[in-house]
KEKE-3310 file (N, C-alpha, C; in steps of 0.2 Angstrom, whole numbers, plus 5000, padded with zeros to 4 digits):
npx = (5004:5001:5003:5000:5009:4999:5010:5017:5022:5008:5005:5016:5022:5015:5017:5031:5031:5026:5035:5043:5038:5032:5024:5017:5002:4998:4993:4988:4983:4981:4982:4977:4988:5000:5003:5014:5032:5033:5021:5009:5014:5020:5022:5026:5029:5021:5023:5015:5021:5014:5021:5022:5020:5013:5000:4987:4982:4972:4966:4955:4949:4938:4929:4923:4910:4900:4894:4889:4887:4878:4874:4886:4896:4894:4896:4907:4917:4912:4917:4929:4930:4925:4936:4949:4947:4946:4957:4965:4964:4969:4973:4964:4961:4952:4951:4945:4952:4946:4950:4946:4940:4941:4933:4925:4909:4904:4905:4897:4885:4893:4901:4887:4883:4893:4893:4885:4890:4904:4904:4911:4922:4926:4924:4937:4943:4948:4945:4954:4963:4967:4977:4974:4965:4956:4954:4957:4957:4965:4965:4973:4977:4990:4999:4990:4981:4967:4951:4936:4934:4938:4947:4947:4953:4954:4959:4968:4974:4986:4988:4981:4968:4961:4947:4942:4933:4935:4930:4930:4917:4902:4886:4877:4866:4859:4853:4849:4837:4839:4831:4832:4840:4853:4856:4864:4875:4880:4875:4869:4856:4848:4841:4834:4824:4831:4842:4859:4873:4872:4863:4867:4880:4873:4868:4880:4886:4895:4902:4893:4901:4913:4915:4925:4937:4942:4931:4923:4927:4930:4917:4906:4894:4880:4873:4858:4858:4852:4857:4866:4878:4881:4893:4891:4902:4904:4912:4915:4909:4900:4900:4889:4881:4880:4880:4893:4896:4904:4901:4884:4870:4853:4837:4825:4832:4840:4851:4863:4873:4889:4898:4916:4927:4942:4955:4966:4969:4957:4961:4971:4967:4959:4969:4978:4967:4966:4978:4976:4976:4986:5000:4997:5009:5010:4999:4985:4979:4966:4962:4951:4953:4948:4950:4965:4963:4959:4967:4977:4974:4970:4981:4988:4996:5008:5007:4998:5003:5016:5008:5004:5014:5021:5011:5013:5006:5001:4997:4983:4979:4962:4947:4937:4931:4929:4919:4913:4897:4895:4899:4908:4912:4927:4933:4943:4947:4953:4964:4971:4987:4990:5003:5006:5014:5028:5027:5031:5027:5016:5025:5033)
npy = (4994:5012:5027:5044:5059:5073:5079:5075:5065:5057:5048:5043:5039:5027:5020:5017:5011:4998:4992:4989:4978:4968:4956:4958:4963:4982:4994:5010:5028:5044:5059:5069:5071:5062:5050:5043:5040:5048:5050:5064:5068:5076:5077:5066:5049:5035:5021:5002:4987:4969:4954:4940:4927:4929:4934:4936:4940:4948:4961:4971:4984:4995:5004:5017:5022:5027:5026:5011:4994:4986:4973:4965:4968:4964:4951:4949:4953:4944:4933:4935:4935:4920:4913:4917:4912:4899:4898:4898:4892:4888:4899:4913:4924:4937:4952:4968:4980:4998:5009:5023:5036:5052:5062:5058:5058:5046:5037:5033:5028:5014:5008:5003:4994:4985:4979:4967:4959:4956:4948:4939:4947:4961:4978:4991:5008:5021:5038:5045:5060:5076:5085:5101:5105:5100:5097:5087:5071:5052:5036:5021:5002:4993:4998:5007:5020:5029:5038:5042:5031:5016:5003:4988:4979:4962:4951:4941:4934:4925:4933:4940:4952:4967:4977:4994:5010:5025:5041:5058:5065:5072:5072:5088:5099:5108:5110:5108:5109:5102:5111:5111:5105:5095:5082:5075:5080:5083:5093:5108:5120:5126:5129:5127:5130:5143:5150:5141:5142:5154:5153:5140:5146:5154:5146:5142:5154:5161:5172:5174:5176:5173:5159:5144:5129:5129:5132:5122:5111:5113:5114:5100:5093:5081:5065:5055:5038:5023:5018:5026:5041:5050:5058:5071:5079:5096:5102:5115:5132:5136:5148:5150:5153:5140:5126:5114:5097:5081:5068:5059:5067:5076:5079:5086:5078:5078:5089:5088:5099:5094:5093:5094:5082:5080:5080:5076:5068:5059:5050:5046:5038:5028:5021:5017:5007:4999:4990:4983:4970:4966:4975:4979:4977:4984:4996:5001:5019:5027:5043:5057:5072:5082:5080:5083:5096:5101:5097:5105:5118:5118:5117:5106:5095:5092:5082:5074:5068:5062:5051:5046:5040:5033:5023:5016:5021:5021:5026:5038:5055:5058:5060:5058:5042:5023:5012:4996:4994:5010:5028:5038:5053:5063:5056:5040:5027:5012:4998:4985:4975:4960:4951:4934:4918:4917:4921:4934:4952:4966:4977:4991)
npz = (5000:4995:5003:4994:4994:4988:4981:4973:4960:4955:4945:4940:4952:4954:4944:4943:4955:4951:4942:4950:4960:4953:4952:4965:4971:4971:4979:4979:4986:4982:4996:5013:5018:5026:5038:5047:5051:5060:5066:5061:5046:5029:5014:5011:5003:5007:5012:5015:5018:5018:5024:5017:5022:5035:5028:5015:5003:4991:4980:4970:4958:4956:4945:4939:4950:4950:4941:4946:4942:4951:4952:4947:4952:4965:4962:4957:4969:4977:4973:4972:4988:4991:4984:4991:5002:5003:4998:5010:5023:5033:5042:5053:5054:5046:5035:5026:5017:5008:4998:4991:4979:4985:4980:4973:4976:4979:4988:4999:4992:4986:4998:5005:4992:4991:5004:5008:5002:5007:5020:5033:5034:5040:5035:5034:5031:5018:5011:4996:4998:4993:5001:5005:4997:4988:4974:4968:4967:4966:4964:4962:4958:4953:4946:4937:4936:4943:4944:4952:4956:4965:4976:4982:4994:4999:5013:5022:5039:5048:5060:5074:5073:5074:5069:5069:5076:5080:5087:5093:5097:5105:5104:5105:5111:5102:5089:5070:5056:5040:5025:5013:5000:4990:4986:4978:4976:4987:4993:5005:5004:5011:5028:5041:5034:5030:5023:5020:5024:5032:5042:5049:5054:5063:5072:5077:5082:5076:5063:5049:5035:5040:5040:5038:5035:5048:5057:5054:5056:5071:5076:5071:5064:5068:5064:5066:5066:5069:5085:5087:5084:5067:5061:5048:5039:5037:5019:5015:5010:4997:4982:4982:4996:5000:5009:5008:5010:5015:5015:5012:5011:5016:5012:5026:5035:5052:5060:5073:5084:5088:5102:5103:5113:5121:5113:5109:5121:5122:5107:5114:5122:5118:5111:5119:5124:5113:5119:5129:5132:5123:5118:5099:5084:5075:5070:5056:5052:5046:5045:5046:5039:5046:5058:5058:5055:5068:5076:5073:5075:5087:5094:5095:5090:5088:5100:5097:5087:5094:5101:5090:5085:5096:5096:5085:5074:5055:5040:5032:5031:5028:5015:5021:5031:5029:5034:5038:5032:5030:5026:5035:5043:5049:5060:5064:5057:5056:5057:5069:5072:5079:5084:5078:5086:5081:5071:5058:5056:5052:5039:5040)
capx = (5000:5007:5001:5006:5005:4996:5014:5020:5018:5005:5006:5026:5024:5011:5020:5037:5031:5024:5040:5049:5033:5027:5022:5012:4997:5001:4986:4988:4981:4981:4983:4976:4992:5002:5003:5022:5035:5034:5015:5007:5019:5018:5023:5029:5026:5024:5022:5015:5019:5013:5024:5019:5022:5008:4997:4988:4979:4966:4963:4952:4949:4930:4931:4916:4907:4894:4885:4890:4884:4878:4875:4891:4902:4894:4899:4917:4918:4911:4921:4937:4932:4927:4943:4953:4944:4946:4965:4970:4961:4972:4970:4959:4959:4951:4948:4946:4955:4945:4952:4941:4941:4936:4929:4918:4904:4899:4909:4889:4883:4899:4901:4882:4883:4896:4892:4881:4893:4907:4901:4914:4927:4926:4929:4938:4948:4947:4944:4958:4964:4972:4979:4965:4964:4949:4954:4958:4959:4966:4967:4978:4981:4995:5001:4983:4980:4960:4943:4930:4935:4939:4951:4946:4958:4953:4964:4968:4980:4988:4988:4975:4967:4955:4945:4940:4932:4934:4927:4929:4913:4898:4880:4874:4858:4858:4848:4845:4836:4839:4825:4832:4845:4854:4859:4866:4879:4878:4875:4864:4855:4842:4842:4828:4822:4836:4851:4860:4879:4870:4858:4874:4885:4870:4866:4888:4888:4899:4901:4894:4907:4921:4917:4932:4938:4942:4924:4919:4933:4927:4910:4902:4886:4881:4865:4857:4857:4848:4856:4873:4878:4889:4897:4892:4907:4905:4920:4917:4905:4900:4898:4879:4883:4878:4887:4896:4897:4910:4896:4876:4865:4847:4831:4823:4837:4840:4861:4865:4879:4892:4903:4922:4931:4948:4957:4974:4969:4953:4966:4979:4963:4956:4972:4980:4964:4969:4985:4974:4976:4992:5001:4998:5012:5006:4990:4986:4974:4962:4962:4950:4958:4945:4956:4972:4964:4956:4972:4983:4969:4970:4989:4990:4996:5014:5006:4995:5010:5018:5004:5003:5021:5020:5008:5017:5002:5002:4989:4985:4973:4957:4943:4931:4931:4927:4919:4907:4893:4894:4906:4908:4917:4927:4933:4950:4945:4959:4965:4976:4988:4992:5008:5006:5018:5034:5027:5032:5022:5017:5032:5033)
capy = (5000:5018:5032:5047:5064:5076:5087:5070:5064:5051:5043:5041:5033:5019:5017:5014:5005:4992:4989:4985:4974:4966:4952:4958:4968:4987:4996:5016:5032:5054:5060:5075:5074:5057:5046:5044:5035:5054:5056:5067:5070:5081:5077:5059:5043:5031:5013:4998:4979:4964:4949:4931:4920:4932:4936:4932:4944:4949:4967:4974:4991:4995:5007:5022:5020:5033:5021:5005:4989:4983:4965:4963:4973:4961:4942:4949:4953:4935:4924:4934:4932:4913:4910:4917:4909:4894:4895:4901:4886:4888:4909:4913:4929:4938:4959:4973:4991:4999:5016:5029:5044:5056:5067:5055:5057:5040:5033:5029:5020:5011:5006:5000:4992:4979:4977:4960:4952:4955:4941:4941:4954:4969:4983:4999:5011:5030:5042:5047:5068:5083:5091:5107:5109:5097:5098:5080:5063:5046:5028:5013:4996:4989:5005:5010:5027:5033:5044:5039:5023:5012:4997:4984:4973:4957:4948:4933:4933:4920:4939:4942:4958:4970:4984:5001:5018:5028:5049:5061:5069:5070:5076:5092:5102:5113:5106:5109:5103:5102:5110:5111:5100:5093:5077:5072:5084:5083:5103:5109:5126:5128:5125:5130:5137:5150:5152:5136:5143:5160:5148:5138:5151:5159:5143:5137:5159:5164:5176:5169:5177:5171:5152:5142:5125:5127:5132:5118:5106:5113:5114:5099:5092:5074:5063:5051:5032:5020:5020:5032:5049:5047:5064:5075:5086:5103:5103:5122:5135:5137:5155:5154:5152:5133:5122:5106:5092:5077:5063:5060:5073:5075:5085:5082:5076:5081:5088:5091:5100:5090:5096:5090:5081:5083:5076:5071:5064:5054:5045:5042:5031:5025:5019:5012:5005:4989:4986:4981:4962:4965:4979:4980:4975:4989:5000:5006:5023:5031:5049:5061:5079:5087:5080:5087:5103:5101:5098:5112:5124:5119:5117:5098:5092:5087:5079:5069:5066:5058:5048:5041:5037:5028:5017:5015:5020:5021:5028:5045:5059:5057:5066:5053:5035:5018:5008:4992:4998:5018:5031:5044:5058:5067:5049:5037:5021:5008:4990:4984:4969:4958:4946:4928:4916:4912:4927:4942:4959:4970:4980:5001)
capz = (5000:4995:5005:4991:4993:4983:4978:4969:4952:4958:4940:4940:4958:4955:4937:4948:4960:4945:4939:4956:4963:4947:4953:4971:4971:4974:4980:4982:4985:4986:5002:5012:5024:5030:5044:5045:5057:5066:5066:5058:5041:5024:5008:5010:5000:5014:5010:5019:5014:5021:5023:5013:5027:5037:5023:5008:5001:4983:4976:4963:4957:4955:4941:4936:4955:4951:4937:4946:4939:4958:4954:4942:4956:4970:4961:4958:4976:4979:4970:4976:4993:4991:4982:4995:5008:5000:4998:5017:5027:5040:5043:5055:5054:5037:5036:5020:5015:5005:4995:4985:4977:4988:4977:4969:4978:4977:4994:5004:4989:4985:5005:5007:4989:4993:5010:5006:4998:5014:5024:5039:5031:5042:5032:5036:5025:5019:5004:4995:4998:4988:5004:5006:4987:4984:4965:4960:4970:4963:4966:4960:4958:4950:4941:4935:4941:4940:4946:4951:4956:4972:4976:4989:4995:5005:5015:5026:5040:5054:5065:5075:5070:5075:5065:5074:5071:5085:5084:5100:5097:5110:5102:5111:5112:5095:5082:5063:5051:5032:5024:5006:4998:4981:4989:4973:4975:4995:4994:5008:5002:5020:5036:5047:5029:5031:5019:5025:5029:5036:5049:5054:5057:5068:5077:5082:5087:5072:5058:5043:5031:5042:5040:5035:5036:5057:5061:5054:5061:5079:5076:5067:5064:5066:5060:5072:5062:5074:5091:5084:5080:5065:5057:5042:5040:5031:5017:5012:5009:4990:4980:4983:5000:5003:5014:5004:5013:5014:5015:5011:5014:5012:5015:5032:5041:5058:5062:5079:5083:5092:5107:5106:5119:5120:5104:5110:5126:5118:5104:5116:5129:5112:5108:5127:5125:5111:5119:5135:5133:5119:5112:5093:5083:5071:5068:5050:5052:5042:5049:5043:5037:5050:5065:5058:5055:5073:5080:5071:5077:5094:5095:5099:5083:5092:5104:5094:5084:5098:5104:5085:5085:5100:5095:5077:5067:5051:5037:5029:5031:5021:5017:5025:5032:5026:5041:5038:5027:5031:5022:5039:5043:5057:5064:5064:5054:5057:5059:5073:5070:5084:5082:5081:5088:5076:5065:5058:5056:5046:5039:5038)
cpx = (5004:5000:5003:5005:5006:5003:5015:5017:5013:5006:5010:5025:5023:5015:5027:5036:5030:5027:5045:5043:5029:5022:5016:5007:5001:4994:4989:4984:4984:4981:4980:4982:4995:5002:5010:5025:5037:5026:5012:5013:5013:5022:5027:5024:5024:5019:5021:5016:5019:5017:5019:5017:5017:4999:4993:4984:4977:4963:4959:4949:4943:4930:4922:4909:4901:4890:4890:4886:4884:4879:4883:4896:4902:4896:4906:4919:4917:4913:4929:4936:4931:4935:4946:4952:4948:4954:4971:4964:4963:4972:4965:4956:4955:4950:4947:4945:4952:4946:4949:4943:4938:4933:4923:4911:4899:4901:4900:4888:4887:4899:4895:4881:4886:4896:4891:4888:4901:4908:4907:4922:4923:4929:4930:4943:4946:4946:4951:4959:4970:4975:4973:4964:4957:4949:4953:4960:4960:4967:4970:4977:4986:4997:4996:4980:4971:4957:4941:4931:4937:4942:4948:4948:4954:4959:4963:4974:4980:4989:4982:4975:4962:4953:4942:4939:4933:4934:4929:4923:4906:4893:4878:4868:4855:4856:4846:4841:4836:4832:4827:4839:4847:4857:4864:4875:4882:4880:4868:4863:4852:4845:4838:4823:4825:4842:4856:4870:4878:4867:4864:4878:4882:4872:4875:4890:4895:4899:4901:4899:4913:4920:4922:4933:4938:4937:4922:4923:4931:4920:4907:4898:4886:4874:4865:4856:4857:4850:4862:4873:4884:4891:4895:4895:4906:4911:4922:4910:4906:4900:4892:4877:4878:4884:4888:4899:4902:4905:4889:4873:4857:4841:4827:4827:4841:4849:4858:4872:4883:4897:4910:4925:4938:4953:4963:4972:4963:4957:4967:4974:4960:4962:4978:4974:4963:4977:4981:4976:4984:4995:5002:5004:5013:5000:4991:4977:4973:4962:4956:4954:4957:4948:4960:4971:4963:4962:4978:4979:4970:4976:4990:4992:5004:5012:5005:5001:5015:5012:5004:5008:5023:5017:5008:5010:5003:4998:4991:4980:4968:4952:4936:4931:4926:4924:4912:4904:4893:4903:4904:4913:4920:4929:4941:4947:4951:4958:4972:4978:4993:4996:5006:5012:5021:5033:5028:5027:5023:5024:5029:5038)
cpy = (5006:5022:5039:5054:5068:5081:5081:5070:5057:5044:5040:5036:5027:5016:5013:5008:4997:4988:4986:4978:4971:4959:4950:4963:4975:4991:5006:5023:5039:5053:5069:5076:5063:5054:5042:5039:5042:5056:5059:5070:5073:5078:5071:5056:5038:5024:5007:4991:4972:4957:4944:4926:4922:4935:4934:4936:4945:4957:4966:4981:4990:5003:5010:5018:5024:5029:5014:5001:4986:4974:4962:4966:4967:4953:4943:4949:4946:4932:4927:4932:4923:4910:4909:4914:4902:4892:4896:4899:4886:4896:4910:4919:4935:4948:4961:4980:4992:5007:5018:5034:5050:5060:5066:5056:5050:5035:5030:5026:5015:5008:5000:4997:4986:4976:4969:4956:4952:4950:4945:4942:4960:4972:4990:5002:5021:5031:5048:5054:5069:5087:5096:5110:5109:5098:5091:5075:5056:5041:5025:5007:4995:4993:5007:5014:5027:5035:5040:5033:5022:5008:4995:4979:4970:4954:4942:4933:4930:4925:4940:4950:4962:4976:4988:5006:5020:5039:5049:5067:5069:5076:5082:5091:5106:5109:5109:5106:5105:5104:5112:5107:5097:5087:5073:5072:5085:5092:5103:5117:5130:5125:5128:5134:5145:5148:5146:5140:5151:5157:5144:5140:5156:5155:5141:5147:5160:5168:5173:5170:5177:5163:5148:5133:5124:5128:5125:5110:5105:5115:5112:5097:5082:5073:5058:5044:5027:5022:5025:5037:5046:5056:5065:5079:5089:5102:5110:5124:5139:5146:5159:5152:5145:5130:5114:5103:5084:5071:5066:5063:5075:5078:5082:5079:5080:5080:5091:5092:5098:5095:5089:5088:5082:5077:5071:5065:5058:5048:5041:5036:5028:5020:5012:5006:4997:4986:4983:4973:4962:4970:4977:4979:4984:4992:5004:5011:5027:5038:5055:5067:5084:5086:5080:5093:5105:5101:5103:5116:5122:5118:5109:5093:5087:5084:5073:5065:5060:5051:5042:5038:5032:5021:5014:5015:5023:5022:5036:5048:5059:5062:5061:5046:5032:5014:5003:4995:5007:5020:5037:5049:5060:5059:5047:5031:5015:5000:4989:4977:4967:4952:4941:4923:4915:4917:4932:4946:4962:4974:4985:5003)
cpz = (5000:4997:5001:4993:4986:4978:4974:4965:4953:4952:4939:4945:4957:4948:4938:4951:4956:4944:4944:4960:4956:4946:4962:4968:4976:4975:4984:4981:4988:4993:5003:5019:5025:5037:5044:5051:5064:5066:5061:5050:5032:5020:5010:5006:5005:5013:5018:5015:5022:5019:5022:5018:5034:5034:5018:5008:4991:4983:4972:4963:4953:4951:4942:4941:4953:4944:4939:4945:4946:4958:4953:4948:4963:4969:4960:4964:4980:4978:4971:4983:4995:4989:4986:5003:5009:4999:5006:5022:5033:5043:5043:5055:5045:5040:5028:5022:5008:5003:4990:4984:4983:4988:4971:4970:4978:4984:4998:5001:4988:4992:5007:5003:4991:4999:5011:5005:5003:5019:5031:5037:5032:5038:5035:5028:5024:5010:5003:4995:4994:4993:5005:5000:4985:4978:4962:4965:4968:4968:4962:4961:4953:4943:4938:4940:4941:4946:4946:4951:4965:4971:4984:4988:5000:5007:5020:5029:5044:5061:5068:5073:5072:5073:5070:5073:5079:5083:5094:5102:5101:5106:5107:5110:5107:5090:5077:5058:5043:5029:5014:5004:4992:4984:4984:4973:4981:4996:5000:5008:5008:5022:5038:5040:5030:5024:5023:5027:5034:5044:5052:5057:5064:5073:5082:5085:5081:5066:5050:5038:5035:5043:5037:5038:5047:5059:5058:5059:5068:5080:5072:5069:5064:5067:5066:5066:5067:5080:5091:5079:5076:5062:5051:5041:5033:5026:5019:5011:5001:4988:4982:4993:5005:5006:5010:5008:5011:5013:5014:5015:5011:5016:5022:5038:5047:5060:5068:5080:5088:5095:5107:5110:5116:5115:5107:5116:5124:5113:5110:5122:5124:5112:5112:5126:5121:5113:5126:5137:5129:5119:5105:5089:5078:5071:5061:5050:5047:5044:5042:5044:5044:5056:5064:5059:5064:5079:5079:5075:5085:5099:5099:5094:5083:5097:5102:5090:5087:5100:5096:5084:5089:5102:5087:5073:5060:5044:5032:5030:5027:5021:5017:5025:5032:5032:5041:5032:5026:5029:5030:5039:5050:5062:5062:5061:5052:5057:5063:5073:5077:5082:5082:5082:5083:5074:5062:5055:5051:5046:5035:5035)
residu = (UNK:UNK:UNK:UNK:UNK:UNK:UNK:UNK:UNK:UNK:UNK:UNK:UNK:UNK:UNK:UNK:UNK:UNK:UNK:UNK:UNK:UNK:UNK:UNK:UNK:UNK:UNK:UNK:UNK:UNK:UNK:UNK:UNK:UNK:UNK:UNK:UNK:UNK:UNK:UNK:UNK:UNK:UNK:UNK:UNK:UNK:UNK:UNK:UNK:UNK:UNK:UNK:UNK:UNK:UNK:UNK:UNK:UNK:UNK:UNK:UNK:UNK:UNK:UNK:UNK:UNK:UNK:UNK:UNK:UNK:UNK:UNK:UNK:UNK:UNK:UNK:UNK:UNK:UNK:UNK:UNK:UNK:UNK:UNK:UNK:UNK:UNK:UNK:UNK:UNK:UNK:UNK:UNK:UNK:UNK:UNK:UNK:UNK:UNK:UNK:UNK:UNK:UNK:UNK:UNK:UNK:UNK:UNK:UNK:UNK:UNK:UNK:UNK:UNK:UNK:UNK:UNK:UNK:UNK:UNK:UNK:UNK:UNK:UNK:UNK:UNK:UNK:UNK:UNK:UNK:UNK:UNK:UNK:UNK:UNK:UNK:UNK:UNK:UNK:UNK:UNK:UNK:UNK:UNK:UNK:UNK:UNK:UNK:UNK:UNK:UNK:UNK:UNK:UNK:UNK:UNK:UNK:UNK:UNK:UNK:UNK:UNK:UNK:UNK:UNK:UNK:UNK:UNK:UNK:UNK:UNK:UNK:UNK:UNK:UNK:UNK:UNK:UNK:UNK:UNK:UNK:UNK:UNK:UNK:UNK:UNK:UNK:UNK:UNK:UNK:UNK:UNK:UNK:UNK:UNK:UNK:UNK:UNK:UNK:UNK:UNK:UNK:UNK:UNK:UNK:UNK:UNK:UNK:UNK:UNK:UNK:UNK:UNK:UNK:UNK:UNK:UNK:UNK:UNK:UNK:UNK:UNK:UNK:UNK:UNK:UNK:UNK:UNK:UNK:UNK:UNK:UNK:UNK:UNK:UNK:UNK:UNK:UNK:UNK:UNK:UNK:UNK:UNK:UNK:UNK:UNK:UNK:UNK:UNK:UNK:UNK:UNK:UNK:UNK:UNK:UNK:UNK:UNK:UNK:UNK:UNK:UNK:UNK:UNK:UNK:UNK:UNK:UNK:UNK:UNK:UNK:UNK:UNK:UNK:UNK:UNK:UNK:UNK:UNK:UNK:UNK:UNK:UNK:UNK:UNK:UNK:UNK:UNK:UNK:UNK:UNK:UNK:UNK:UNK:UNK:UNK:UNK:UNK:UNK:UNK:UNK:UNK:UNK:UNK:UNK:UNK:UNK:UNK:UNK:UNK:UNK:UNK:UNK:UNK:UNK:UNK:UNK:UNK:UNK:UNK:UNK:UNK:UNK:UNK:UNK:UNK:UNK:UNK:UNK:UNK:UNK:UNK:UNK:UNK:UNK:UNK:UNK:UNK:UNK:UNK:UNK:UNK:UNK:UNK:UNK:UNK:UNK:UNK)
# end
């Protein structure tokens, strides 16, 4: 797996990488920031590979998601996981990383489309970034760059493993409701039947012509979906002054705006928290962008940084996470790998 960032020649790297690994699956993606062996990192490439003898894993690159062929998308997905089911008899552990555009708009239906056919392959993963450009986000396999596409790897390993979302975000008391929307586009035009970045700005007590990526960072919204809030993070505020959203949005639906707990110290009990019986061998994290900007803005970005280093994660900033059937946002979407005896670990 290559983590790239956005300054690189994305095409050049995956096209490299091709010619040195011509015979493994290479699976990479954009970046809106790294997950490095110091934390928080900027303009690296930053690769993971999984040893053979730990291992055995099946890609495929899900090509033109916005007119996905569902049935045709979900027997591929079938006959690679029976396959590899089928060939790793003795591997008991199974997961899936799933990487998107993250400018497709397509990551919710995409997420809740393949789900079925997943069986017991937890999945996590992220949506590929541009850094805070939002211009252009790509994926890969196996030196094929593209839009508008996704790669999901399945796997099988003799490590045990555990997938994880964890958010530091607590619902309050402030409530909106969508009363006009282009869900196609996840634009929201109202709110309260008001001008929707004017009504938002009023309700989190800010000037609406000074909203910016850190208002929204430190003041998002989140949806209720059965007994859990999950996050719909603002990206940016349009010309016609609508609020553009990282995930599905739609008329009627009830935001409330969530109160932050405190970012560094939440991770670092999140994170003490799967070494309880083990420490991890490794951790590879999804990070939304919104918890970087959330940590530059509130000066804990070295902290965080340590905390991520101490617990050797490893990942990249996205602009929203893969987790089971839901595309959310404003969250950490990971997998933690726990050594088995005689065996070696993922390698950073």
């Amino acid at each position: 797996m290559l983590f790239v960032s956005p300054h690189a020649d994305f095409a050049a790297v995956v096209a490299e990488a091709e010619t040195f690994y011509p015979d493994t699956d290479v699976v990479a993606c954009t970046t809106a920031g790294e997950l490095g062996a110091n934390g928080y990192e900027e303009n690296l490439i930053v690769g993971i590979g999984f040893p053979s003898d730990g291992f055995v894993t099946t890609s495929l690159l899900i090509e033109d998601i916005q007119e996905l062929d569902v049935q045709a998308t979900i027997d591929r997905i079938t006959l690679k996981r029976t396959s590899l089911l089928d060939r790793t008899p003795d591997m008991a552990e199974s997961f899936a990383f799933l990487v998107v555009d993250g400018l497709s708009l397509g990551e919710d239906t995409l997420t809740a489309t393949i789900s079925p056919a997943m069986r017991n392959f937890p999945v996590f993963g992220g949506s590929a970034g541009d850094g805070s450009d939002y211009r252009k986000t790509l994926v890969a396999l196996n030196g094929k760059a593209a839009g508008n596409s996704a790669v999901l790897t399945l796997a099988r390993s003799s490590h045990r493993t555990h997938v994880f979302s964890l958010d530091h975000l607590v619902p309050g008391e402030v409530q909106m409701v969508v009363t006009e929307a282009d869900p196609t586009r996840r634009i929201v035009k109202e709110i309260n039947a008001e001008p929707a970045a004017r009504e938002y700005a009023r309700l989190v007590g800010k000037d609406p012509n000074q909203l910016d990526r850190f208002t929204f960072a430190s003041h998002p919204v989140v949806v209720r979906i059965g007994d859990k809030h999950h996050v719909r993070a603002i990206q940016q505020v349009n010309d016609n002054g609508e609020l553009v959203f990282f995930s599905a949005i739609d008329e009627g639906m009830v935001l409330t705006v969530a109160d932050p707990q405190d970012l560094g110290q939440h991770l670092e009990t999140e994170l003490n928290d799967l070494s309880s019986e083990q420490k991890p061998a490794n951790i590879i994290g999804c990070d939304c962008i919104l918890r970087r900007i959330e940590a530059e803005q509130s000066q804990q970005a070295r902290h965080i940084s340590q905390v991520l280093k101490a617990h050797r994660v490893t990942g990249f900033s996205t602009y929203g996470e893969q987790i089971g059937p839901l595309h959310v946002n404003h969250t950490m979407s990971g997998i933690a790998f726990y050594h088995a005896p005689e065996a070696g670990g993922m390698k950073r």
